[in-house]
C-alpha positions in Angstrom: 152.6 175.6 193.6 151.1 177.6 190.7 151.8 174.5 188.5 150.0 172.4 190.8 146.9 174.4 191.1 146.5 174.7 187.3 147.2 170.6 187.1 144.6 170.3 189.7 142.2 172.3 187.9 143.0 170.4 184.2 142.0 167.0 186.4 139.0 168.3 187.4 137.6 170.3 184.5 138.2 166.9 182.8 136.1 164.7 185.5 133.4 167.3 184.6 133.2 166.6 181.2 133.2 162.9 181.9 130.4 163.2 183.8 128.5 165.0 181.7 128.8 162.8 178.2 128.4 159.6 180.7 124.8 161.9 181.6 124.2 162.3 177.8 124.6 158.9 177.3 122.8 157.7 179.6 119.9 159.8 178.3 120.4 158.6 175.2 120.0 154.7 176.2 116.7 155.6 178.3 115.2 157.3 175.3 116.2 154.3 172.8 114.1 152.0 175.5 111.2 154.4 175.3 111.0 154.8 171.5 107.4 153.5 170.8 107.1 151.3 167.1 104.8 151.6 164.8 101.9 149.3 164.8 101.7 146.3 162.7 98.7 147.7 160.2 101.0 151.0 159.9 102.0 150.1 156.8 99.3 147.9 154.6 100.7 144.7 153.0 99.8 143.2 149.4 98.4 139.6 149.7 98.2 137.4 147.3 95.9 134.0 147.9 95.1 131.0 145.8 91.8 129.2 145.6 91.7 125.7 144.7 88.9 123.4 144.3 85.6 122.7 142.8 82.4 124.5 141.6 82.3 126.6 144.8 85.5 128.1 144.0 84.9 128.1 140.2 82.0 130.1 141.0 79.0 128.4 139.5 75.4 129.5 140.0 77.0 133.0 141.0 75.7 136.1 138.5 79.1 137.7 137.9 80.9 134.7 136.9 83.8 136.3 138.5 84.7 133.2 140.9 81.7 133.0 143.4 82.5 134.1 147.0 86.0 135.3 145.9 85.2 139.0 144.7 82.9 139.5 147.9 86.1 137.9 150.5 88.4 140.3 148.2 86.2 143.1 149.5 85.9 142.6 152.9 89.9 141.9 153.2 90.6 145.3 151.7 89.0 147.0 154.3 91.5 146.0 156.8 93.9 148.6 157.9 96.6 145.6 157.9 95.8 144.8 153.6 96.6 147.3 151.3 95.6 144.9 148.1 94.3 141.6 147.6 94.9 139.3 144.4 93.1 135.9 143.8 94.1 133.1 142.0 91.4 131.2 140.9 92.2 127.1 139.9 88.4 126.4 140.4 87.1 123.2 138.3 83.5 122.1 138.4 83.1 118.6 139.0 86.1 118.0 140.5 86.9 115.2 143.2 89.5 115.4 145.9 91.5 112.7 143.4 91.5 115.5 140.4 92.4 118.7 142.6 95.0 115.9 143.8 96.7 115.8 140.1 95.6 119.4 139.3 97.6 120.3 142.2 100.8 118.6 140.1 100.5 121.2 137.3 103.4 123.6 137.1 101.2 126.6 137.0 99.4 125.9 140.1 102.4 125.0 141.7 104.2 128.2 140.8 101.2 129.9 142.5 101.1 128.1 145.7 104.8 128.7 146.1 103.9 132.6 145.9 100.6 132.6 148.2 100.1 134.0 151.5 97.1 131.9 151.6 95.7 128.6 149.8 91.8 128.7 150.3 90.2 125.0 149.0 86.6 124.1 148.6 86.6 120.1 148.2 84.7 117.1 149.5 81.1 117.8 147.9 81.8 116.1 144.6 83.1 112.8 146.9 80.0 112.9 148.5 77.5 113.0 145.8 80.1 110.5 143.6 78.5 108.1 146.4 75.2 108.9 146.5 74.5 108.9 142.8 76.3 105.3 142.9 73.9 104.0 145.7 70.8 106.3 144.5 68.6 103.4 144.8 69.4 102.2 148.0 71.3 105.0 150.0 72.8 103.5 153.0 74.8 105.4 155.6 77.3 102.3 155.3 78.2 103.2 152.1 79.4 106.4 152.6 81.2 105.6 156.3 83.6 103.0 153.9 83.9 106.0 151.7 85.5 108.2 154.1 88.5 106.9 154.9 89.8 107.1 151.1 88.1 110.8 151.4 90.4 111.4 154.1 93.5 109.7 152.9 93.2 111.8 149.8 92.7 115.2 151.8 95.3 114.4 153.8 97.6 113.9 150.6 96.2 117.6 149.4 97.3 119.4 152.8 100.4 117.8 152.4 101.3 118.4 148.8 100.4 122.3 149.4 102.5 122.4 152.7 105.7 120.6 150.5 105.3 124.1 147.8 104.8 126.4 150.7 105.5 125.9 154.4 104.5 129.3 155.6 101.2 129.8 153.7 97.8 129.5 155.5 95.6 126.9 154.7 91.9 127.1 154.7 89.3 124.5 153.9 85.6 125.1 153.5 83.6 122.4 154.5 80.9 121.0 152.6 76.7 121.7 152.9 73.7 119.6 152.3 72.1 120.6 149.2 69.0 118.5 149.5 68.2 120.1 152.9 65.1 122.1 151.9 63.7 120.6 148.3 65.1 116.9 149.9 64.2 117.1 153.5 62.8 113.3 153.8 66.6 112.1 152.8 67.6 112.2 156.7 70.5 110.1 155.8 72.3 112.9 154.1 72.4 115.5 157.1 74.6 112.7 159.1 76.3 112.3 156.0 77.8 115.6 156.0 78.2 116.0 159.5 80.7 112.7 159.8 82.5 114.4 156.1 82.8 117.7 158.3 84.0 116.2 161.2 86.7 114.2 158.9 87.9 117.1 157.2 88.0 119.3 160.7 90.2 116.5 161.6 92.6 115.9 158.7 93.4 119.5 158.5 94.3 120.8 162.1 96.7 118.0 161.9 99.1 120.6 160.2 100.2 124.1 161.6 98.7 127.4 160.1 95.5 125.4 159.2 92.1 126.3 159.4 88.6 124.8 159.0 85.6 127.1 158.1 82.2 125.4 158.3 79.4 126.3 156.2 76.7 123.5 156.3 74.5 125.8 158.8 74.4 128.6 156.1 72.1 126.5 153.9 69.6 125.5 157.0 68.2 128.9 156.5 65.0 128.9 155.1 64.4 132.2 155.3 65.7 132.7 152.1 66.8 131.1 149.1 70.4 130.2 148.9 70.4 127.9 145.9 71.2 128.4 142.2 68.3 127.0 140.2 69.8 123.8 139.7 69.3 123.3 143.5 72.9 122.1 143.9 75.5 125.4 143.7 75.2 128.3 145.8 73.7 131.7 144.3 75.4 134.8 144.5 74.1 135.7 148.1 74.8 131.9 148.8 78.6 133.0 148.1 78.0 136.1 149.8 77.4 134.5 153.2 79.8 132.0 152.6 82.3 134.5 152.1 80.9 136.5 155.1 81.7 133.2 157.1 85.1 132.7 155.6 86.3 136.5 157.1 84.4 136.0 160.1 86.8 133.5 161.1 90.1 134.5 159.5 89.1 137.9 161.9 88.4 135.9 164.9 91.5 133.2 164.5 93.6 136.3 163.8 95.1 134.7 160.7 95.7 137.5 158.4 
């Protein structure tokens, strides 16, 4: 009988002590489920983004020569909890066409960036525009440029394309083009709808790819409230850049791209 009892009270001793590390364990797994994570700014990331393109990213008619609305976007980015550090690569050209950045884009240096990037940022399409309007300066038709476009686009397309085949999970951001003649060319109506349809082409060819995004500018320079121009009446000036960089932040903020 004595034997029994003490095998009885072995038995349930152990039960006990079952129950109690199933309890424990049990707590454990409800406190894994609660655990709150960190949020995604909690720790800053380095960025690193390549700008490709013409005079606008070369930075012409800007005062600090340091790449026009790049230092200003470089600012603003740093601000974000999320970025810790931005880093630009400028591969700017004045003059250049979407043909040239399209060759440009071949050379083993800017490849090697774009393969790096978090971001590809291209200003392109102004120098196609005015290739065709110093070609028909005598008798600007609206034709002329319409039978442009369609190479214009062909050969954007061909630039989205050749960045996505060196990077597939960059963004890709393109800055549309502005009328330069708006306020000392006003009577050359032709050239509003001009940029408009190049605009609308461009919005077009680029949302065709994922991770893509269109920032228009052409409303900046309809302010005439203050002067936006360098003094050759063409390039942006440095608060030119500045609002175009304003713009470009604006809507990497609003299409929460960063």
């Amino acid at each position: 009988m004595k034997k029994y009892l003490i095998a009885l009270l072995s038995t349930l001793l152990l039960m006990s002590g079952c129950a109690i590390q199933n309890k424990d364990l049990s707590n454990k797994k409800t406190a894994l489920k609660a655990k709150q994570y960190p949020p995604a700014d909690f720790i800053p990331n380095d960025v690193k983004i390549v700008s490709v393109g013409d005079s606008l990213t070369q930075g012409v008619g800007a005062d600090d020569k340091l790449g026009g609305y790049i230092p200003f976007l470089k600012e603003d980015l740093e601000k974000l909890k999320s970025i810790n550090k931005v880093e630009f690569e400028n591969h700017g050209k004045k003059g250049n066409r979407t043909d040239q950045l399209l060759k440009r884009l071949k050379q083993q240096s800017v490849m090697a960036d774009i393969m790096e990037a978090d971001m590809v940022i291209i200003t392109i399409g102004g120098n196609d525009v005015m290739q065709v309007f110093r070609e028909n300066l005598l008798g600007l038709k609206l034709n002329k440029f319409i039978a442009a476009e369609d190479a214009y686009q062909e050969r954007l397309d061909e630039i989205i394309a050749l960045i996505r085949s060196y990077n597939s999970d960059a963004g890709i951001v393109l800055v549309g083009i502005y009328n330069p003649f708006i306020k000392w060319f006003s009577d050359i109506k032709e050239m509003d709808q001009v940029v408009d349809n190049w605009n609308n082409v461009s919005y077009e060819t680029v949302t065709k790819y994922n991770h893509t995004l269109f920032v228009p500018v052409a409303d900046i320079f309809e302010n005439n409230e203050e002067s936006l121009l360098y003094t050759d009446y063409f390039h942006p000036n440095t608060r030119g850049y500045e609002l175009i960089a304003e713009r470009i932040y604006d809507y990497l903020v609003a299409e929460d791209y960063l």
